[in-house]
The first five atom37 places (N, CA, C, CB, O) and aatype in JSON, in Angstrom:
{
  "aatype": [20, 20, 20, 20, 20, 20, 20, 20, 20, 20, 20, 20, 20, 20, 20, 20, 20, 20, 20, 20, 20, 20, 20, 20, 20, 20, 20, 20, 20, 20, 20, 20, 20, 20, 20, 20, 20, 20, 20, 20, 20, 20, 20, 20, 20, 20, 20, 20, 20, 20, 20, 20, 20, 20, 20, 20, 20, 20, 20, 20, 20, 20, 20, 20, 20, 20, 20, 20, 20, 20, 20, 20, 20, 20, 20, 20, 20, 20, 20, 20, 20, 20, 20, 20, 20, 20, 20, 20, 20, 20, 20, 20, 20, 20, 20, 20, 20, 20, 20, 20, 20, 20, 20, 20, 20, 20, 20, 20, 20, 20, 20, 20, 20, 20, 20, 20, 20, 20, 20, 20, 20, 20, 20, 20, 20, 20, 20, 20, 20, 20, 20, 20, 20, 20, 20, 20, 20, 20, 20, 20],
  "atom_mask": [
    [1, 1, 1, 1, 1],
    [1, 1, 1, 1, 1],
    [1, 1, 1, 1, 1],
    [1, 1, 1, 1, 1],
    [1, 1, 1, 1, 1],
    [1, 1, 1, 1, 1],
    [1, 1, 1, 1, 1],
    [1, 1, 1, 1, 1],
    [1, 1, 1, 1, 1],
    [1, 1, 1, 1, 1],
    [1, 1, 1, 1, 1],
    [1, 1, 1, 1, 1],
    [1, 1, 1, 1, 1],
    [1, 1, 1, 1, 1],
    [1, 1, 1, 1, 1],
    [1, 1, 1, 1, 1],
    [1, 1, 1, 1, 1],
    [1, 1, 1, 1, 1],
    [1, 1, 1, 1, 1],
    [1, 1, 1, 1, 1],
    [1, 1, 1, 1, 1],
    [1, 1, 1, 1, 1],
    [1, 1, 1, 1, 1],
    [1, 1, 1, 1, 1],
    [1, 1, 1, 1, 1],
    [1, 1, 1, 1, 1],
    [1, 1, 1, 1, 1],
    [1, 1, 1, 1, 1],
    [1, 1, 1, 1, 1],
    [1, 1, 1, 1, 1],
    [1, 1, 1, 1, 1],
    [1, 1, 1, 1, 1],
    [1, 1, 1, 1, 1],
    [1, 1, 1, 1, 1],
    [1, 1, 1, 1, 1],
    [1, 1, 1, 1, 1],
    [1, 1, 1, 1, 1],
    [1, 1, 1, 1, 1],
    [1, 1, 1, 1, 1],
    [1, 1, 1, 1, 1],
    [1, 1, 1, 1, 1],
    [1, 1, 1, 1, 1],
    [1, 1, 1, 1, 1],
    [1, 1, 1, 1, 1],
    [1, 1, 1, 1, 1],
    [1, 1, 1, 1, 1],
    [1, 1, 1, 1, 1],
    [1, 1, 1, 1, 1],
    [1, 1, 1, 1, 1],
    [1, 1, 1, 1, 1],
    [1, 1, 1, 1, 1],
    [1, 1, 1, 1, 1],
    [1, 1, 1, 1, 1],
    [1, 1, 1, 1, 1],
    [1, 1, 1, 1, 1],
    [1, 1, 1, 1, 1],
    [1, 1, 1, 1, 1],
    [1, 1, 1, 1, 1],
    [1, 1, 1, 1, 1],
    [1, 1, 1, 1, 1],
    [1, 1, 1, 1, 1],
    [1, 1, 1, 1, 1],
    [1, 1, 1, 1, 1],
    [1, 1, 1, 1, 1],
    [1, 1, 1, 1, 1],
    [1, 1, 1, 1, 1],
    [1, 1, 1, 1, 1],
    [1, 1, 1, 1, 1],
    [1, 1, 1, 1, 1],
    [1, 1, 1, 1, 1],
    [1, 1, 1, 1, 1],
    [1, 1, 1, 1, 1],
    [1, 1, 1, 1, 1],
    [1, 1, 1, 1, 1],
    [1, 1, 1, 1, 1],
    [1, 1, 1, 1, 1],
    [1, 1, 1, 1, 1],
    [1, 1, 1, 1, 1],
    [1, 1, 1, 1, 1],
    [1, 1, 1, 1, 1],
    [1, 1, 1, 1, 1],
    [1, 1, 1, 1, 1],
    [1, 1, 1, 1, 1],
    [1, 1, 1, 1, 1],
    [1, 1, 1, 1, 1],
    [1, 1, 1, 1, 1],
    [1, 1, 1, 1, 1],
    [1, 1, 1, 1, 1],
    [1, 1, 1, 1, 1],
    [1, 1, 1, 1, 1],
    [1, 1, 1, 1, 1],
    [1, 1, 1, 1, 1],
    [1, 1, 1, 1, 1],
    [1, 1, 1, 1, 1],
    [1, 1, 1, 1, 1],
    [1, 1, 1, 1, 1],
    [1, 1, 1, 1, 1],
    [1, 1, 1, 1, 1],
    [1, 1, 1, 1, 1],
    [1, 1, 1, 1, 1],
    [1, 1, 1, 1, 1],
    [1, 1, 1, 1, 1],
    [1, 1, 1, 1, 1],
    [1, 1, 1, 1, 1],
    [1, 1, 1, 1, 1],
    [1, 1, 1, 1, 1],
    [1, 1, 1, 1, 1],
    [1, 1, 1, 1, 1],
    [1, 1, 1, 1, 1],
    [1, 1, 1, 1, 1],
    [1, 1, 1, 1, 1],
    [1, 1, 1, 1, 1],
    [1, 1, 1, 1, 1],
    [1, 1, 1, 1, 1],
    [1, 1, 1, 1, 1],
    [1, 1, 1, 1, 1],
    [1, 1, 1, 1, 1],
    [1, 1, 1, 1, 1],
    [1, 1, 1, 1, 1],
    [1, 1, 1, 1, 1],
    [1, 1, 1, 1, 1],
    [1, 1, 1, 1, 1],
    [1, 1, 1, 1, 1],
    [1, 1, 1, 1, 1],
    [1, 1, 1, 1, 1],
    [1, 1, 1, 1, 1],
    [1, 1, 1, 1, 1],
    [1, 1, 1, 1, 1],
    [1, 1, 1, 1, 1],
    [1, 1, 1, 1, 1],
    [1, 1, 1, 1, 1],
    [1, 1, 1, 1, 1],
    [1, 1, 1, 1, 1],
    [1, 1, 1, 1, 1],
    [1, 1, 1, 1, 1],
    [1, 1, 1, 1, 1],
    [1, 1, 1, 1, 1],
    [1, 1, 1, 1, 1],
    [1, 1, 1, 1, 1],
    [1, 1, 1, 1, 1]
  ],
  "atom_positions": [
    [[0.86, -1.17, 0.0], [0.0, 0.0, 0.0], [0.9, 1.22, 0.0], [-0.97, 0.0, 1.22], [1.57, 1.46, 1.01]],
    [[0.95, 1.93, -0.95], [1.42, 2.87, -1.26], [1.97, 3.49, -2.59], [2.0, 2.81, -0.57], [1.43, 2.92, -3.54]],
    [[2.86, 4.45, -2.99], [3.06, 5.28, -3.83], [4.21, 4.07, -4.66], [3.56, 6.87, -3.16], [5.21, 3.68, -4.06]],
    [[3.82, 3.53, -6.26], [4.45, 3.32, -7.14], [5.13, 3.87, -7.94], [4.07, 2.95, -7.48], [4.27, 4.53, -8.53]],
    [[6.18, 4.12, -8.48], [7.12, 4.52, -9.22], [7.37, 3.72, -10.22], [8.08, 4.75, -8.61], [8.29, 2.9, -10.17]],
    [[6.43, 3.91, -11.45], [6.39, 3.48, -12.73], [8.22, 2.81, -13.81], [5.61, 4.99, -13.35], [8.54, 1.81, -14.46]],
    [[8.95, 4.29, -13.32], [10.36, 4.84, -13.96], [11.06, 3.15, -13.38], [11.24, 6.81, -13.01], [11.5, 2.32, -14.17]],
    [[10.98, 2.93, -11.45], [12.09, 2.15, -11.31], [11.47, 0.84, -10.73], [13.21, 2.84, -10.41], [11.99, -0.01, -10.01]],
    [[10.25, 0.92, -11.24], [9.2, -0.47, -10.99], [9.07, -0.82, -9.36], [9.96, -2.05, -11.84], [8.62, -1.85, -8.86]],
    [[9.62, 0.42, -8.65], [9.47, 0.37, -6.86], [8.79, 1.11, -6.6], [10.54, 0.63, -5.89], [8.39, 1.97, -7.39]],
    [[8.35, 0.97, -5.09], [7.7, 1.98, -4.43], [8.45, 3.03, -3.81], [6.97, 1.45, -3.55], [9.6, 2.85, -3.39]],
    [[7.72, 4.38, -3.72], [8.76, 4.95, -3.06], [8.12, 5.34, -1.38], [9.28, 6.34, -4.04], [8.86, 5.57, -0.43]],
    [[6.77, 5.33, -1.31], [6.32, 4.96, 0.02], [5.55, 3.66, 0.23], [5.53, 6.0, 0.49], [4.85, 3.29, -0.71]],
    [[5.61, 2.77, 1.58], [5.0, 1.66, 1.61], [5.06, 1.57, 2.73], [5.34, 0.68, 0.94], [5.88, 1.9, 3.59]],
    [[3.33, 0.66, 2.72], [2.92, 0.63, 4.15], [3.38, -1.14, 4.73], [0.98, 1.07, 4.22], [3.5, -1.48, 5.91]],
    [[3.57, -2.16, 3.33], [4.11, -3.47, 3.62], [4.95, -3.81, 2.72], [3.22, -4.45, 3.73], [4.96, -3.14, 1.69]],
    [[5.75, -4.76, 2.81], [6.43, -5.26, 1.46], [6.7, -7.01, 1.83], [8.17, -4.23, 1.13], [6.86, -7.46, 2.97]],
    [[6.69, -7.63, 0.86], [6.69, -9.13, 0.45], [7.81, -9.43, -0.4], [5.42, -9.56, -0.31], [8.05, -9.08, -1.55]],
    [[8.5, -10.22, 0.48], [9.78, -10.51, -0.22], [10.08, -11.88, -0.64], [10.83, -10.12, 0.59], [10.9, -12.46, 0.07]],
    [[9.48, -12.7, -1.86], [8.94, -13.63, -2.28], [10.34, -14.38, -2.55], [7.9, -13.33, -3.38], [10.33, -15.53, -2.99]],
    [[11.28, -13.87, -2.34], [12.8, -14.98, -2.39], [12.92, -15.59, -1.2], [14.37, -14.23, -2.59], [13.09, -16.81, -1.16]],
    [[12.84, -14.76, 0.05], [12.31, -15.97, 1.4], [11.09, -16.17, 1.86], [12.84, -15.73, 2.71], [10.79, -16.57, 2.99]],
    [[10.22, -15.83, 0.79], [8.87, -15.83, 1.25], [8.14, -15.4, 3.05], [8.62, -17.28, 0.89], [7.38, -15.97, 3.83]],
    [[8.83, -14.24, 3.06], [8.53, -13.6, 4.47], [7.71, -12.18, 4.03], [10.13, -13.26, 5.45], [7.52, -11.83, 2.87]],
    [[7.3, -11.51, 5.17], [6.82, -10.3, 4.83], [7.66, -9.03, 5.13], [5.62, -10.21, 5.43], [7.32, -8.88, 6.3]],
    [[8.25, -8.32, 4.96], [9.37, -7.35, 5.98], [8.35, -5.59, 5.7], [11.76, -7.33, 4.98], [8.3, -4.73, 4.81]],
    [[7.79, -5.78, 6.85], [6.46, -4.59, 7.0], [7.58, -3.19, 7.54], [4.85, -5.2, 8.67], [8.46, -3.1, 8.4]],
    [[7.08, -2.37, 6.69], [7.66, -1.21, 6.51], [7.05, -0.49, 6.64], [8.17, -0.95, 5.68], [6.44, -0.52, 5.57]],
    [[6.38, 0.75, 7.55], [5.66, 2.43, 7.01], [6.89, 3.64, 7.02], [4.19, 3.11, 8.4], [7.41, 4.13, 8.02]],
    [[7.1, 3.88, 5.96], [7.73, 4.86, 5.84], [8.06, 4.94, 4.28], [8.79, 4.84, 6.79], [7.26, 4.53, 3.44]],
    [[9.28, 5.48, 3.96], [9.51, 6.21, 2.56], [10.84, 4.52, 2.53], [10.31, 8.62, 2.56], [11.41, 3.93, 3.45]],
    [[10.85, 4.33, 0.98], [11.51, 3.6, 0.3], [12.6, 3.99, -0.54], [10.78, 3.07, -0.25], [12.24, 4.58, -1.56]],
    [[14.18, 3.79, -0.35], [14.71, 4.27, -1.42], [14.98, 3.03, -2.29], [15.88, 5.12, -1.1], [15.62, 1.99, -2.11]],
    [[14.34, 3.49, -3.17], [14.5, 2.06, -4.43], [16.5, 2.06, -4.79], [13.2, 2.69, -6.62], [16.7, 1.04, -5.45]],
    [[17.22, 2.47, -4.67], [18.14, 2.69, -5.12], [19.37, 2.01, -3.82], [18.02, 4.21, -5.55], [20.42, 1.5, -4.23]],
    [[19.14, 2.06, -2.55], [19.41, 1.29, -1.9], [18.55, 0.07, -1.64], [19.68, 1.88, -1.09], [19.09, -0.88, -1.08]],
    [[17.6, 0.02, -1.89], [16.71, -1.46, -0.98], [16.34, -1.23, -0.04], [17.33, -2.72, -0.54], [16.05, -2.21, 0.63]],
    [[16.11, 0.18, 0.62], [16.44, 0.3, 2.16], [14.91, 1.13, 2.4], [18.18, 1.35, 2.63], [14.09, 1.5, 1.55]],
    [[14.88, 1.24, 3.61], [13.45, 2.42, 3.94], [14.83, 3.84, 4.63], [11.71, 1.48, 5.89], [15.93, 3.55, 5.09]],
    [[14.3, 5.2, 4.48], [14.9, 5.39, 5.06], [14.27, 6.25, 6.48], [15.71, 5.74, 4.26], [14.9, 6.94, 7.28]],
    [[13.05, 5.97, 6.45], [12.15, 6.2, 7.58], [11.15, 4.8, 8.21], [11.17, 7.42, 7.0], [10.58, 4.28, 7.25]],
    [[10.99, 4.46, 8.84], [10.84, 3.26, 9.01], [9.64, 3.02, 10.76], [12.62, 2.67, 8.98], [9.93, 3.31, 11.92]],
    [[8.89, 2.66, 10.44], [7.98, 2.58, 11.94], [7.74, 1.1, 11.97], [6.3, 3.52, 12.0], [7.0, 0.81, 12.91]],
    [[8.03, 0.3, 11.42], [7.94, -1.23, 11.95], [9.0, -2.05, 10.55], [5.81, -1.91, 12.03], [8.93, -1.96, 9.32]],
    [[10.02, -2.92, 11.57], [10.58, -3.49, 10.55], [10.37, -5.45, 10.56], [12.18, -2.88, 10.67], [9.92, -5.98, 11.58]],
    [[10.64, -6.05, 9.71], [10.42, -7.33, 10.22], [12.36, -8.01, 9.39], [8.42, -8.16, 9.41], [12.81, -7.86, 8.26]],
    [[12.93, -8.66, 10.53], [14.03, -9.23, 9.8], [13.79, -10.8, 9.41], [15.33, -9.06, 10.68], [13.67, -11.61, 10.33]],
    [[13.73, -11.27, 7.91], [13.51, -12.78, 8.04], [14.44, -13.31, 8.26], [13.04, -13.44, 7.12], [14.31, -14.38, 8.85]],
    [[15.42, -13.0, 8.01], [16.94, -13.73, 8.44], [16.62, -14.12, 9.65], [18.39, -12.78, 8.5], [16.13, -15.25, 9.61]],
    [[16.7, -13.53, 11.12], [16.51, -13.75, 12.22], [15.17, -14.03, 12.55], [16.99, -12.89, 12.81], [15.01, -14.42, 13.71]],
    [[14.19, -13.94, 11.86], [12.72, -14.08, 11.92], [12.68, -13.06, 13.13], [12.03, -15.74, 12.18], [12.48, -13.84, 14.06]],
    [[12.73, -12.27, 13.48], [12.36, -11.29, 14.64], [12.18, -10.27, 14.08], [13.25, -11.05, 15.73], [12.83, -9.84, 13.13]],
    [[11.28, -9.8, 14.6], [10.91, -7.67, 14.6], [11.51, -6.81, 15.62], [9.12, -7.15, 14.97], [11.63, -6.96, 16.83]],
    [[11.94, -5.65, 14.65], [12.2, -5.02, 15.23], [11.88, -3.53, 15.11], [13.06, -5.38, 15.28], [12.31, -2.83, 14.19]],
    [[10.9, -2.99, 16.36], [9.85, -2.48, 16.29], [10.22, -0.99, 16.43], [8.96, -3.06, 17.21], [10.1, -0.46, 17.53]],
    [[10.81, -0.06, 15.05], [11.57, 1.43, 15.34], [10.56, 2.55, 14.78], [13.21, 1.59, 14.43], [10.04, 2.47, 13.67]],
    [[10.4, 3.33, 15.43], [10.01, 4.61, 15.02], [11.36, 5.52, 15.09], [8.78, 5.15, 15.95], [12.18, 5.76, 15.98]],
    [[11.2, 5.91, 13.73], [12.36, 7.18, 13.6], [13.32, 6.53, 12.29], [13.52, 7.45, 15.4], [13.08, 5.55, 11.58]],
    [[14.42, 7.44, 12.29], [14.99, 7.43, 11.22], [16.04, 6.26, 11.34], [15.47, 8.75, 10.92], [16.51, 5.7, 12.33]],
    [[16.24, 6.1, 10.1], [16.69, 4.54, 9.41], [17.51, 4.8, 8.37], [15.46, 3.57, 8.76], [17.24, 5.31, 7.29]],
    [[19.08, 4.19, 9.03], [20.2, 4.49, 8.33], [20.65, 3.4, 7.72], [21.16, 5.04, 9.05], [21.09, 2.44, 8.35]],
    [[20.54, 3.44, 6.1], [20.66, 2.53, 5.4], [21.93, 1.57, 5.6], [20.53, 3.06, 4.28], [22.02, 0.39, 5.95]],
    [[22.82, 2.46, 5.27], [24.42, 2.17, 5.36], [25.23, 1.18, 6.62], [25.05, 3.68, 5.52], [26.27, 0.52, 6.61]],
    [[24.14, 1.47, 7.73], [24.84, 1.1, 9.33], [23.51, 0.06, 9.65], [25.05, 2.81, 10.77], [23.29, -0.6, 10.67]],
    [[22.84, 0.16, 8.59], [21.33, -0.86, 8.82], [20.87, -0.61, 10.74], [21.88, -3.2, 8.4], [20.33, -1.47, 11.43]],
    [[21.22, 0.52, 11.11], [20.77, 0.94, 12.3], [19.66, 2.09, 12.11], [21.97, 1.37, 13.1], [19.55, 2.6, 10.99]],
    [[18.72, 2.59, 13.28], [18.23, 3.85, 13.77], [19.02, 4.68, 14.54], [17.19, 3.66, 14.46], [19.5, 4.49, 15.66]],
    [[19.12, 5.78, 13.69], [19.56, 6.82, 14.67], [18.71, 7.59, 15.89], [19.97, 7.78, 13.85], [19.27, 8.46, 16.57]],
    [[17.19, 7.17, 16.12], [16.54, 8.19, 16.02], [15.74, 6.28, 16.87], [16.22, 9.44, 14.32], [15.56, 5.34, 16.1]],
    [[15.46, 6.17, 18.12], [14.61, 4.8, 18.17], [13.61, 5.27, 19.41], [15.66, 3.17, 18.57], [14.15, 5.49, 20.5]],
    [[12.45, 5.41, 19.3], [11.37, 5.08, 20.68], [10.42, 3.54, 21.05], [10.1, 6.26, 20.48], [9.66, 3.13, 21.94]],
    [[11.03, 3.03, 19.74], [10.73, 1.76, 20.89], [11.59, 0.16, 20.02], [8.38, 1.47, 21.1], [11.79, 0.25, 18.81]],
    [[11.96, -1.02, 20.7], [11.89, -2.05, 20.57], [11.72, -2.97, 21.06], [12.32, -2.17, 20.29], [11.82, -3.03, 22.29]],
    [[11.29, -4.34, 20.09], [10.74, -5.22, 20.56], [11.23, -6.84, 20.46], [9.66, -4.95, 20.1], [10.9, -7.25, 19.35]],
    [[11.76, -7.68, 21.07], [12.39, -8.69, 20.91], [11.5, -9.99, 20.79], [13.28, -8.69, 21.87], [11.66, -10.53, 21.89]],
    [[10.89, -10.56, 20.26], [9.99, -11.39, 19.87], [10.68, -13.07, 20.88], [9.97, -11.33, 17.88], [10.11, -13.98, 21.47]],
    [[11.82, -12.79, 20.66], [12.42, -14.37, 21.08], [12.54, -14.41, 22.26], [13.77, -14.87, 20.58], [12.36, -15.54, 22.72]],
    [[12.97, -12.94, 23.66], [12.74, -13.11, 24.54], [11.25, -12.47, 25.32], [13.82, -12.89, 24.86], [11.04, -12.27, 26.51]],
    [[10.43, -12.26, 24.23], [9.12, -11.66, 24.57], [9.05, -10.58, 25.43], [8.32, -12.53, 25.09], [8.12, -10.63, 26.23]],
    [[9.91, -9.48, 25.49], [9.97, -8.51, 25.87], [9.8, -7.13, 25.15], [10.81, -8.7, 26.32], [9.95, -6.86, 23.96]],
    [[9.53, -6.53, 25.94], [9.38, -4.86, 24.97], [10.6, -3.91, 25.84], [7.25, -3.81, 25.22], [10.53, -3.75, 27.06]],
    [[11.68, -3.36, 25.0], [12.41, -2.17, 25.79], [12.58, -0.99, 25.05], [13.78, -2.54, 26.25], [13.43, -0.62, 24.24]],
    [[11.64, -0.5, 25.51], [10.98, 0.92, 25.22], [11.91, 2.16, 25.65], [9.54, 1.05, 26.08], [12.17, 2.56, 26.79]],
    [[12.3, 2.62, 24.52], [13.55, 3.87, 24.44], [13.1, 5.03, 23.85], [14.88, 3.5, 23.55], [12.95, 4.92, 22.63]],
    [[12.8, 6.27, 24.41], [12.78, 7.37, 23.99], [14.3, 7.79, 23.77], [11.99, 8.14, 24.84], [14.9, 7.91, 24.84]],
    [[14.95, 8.01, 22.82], [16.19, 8.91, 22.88], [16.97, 8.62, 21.82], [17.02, 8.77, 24.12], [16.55, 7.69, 21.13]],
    [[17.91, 9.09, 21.48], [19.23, 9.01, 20.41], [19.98, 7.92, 20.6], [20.26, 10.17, 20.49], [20.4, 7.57, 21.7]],
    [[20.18, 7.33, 19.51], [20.75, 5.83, 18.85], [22.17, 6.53, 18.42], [19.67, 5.0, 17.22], [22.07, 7.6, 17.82]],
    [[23.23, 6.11, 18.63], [24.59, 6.23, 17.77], [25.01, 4.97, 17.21], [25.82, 6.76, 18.61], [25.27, 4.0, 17.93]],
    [[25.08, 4.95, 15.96], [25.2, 3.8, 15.31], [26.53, 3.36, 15.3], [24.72, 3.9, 14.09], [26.81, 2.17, 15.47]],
    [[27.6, 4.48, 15.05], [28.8, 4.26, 14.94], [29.43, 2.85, 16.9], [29.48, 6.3, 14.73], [30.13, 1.84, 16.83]],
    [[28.94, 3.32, 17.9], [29.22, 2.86, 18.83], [27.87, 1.5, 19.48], [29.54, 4.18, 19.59], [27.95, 0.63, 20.34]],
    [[26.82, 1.92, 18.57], [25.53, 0.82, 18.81], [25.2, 1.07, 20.13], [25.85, -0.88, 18.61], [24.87, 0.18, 20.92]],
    [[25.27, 2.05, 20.35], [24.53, 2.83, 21.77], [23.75, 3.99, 22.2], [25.29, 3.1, 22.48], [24.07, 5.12, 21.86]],
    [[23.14, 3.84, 22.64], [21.89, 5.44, 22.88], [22.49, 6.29, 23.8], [20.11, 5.13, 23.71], [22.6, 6.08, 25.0]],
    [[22.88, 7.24, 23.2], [23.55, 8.03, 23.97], [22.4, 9.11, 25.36], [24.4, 8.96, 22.7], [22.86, 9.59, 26.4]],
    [[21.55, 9.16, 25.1], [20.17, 9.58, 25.77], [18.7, 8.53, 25.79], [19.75, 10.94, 24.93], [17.96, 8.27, 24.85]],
    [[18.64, 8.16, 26.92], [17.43, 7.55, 27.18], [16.47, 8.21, 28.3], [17.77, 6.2, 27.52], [16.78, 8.94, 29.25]],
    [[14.83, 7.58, 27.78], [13.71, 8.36, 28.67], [13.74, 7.55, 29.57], [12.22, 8.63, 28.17], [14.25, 7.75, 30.67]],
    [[13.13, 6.38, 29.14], [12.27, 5.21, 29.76], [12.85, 3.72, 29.53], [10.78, 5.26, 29.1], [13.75, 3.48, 28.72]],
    [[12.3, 2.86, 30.25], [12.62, 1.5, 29.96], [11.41, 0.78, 30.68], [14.15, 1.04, 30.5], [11.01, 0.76, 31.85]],
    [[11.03, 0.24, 29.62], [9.46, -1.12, 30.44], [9.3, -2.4, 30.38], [7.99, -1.07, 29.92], [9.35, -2.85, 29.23]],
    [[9.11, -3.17, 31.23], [9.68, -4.65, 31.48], [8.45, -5.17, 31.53], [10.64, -5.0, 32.84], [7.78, -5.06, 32.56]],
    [[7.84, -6.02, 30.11], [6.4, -6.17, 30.58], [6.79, -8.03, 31.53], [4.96, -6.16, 28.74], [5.81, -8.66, 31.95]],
    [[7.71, -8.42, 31.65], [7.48, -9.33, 32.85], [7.28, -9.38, 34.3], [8.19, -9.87, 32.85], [6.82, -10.3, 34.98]],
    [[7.65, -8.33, 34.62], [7.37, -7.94, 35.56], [6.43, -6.83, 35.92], [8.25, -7.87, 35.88], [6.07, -6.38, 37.01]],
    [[6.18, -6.55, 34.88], [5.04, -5.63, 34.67], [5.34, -4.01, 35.57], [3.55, -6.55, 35.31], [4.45, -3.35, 36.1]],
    [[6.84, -3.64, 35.54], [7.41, -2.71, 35.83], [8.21, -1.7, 35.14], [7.84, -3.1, 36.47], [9.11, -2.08, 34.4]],
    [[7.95, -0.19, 35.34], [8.67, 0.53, 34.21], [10.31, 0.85, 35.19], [7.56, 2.27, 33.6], [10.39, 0.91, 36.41]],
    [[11.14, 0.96, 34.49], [12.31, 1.38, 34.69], [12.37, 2.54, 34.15], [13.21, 0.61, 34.34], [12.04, 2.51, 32.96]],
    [[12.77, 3.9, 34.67], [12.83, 5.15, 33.91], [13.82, 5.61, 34.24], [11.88, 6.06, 34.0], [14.23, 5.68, 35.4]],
    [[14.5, 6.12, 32.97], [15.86, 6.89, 33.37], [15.84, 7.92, 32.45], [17.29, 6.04, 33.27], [15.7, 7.69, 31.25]],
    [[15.94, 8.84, 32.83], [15.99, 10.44, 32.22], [17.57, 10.81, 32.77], [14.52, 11.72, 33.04], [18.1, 10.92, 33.87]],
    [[18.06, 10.95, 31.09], [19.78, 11.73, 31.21], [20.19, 11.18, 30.19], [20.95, 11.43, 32.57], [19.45, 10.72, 29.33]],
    [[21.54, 11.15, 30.16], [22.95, 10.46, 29.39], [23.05, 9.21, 30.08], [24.54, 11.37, 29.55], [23.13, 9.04, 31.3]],
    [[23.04, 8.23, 29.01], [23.23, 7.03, 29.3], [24.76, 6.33, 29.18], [22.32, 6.45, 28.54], [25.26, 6.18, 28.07]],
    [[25.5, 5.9, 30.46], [26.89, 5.71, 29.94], [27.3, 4.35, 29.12], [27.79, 5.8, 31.14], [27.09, 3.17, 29.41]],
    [[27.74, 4.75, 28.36], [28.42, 3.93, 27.56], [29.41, 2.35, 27.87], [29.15, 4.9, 27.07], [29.6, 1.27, 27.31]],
    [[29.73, 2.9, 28.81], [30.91, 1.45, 29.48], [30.27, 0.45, 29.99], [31.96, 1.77, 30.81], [30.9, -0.56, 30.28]],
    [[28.76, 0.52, 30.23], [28.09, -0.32, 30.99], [28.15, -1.85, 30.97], [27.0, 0.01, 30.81], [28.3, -2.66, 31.89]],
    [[27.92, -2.07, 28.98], [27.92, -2.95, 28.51], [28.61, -3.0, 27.44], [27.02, -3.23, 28.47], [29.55, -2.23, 27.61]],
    [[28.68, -3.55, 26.28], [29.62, -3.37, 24.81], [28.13, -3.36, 24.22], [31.01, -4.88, 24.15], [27.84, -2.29, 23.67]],
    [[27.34, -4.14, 24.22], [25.95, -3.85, 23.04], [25.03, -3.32, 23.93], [25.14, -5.32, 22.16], [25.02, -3.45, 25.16]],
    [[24.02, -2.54, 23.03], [23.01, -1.73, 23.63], [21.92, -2.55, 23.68], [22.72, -0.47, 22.95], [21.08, -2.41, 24.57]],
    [[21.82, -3.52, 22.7], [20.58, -4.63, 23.52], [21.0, -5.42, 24.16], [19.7, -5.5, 22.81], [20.27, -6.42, 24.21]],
    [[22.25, -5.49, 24.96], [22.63, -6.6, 25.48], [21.94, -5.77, 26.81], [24.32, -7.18, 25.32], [21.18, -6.32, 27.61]],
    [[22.48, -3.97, 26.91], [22.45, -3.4, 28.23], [20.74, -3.61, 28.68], [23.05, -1.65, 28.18], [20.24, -3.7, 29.8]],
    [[20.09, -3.66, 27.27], [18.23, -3.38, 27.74], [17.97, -4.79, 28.36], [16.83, -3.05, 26.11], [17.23, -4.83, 29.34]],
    [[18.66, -6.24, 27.74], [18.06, -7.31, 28.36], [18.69, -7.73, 29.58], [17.99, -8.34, 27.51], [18.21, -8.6, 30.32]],
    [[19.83, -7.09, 29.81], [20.36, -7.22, 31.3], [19.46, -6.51, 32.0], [21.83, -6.68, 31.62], [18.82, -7.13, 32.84]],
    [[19.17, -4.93, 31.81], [18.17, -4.21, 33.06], [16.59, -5.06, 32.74], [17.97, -2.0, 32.77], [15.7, -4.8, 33.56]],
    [[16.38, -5.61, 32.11], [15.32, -5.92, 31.96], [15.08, -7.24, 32.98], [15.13, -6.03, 30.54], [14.19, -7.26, 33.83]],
    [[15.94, -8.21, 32.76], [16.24, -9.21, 33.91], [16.24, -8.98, 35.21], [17.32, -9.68, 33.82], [15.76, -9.7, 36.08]],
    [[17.0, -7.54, 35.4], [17.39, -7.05, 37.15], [16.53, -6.15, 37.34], [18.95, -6.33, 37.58], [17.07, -5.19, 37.9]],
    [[14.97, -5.92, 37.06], [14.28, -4.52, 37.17], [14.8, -3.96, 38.95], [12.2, -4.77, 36.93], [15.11, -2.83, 39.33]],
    [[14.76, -4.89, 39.49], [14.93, -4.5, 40.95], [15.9, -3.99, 41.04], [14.92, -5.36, 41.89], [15.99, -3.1, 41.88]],
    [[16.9, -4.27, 40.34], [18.36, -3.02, 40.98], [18.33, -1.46, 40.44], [20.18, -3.59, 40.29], [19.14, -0.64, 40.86]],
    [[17.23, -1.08, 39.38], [16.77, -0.13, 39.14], [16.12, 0.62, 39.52], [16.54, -0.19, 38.64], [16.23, 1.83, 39.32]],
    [[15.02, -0.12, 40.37], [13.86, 0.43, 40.76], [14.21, 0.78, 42.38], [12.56, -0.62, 40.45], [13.38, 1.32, 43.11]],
    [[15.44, 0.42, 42.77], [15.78, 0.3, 44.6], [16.27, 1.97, 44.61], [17.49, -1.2, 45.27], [16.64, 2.5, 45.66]]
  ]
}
């Protein structure tokens, strides 16, 4: 659903896309650059490689296949949601500013408003599924 481009037989906005070589769906709303393959605005992505979603609002950097720009994700395999208001740095794969964090297993929000340090962990989803595990050392 969306805007066709006759000239390069792509879309240049789309609300889904079907990718009939792995026969998966990789759901997209945002703008399409036919010229990379890429979205470069993006509010829901689906990876079939990993079969997981990953659930970004904001901007979508083709090149680093990261968000610079993320308020929320979602990990399908450990059934969690870690919900990020703030700035993504792709170069280091870390949010340099976070709002919030919500742990629906425990059915507790973790909130952190500031600069988020960097040394904590080496990956930035490694740091969300560690606090997500320990809500209690957050919340004390």
């Amino acid at each position: 659903m969306g805007l066709w481009d006759p000239k390069v037989r792509k879309a240049t906005f789309i609300m889904g896309l079907w990718d009939p070589k792995v026969r998966k769906a990789t759901f997209i709303m945002g703008l399409w650059d036919p010229k990379v393959r890429k979205a470069t605005f993006i509010m829901g992505l689906w990876d079939p490689k990993v079969r997981k979603a990953t659930f970004i609002i904001g901007l979508w950097d083709p090149k680093v296949r990261k968000a610079t720009f993320i308020m929320g994700l979602w990990d399908p395999k450990v059934r969690k949601a870690t919900f990020i208001m703030g700035l993504w740095d792709p170069k280091v794969r870390k949010a340099t500013f976070i709002m919030g964090l919500w742990d629906p297993k425990v059915r507790k929000a973790t909130f952190i408003m500031g600069l988020w340090l960097e040394w904590i962990a080496p990956d930035f989803v490694q740091i969300c599924f560690s606090i997500t595990e320990q809500p209690d050392q957050m919340t004390q």
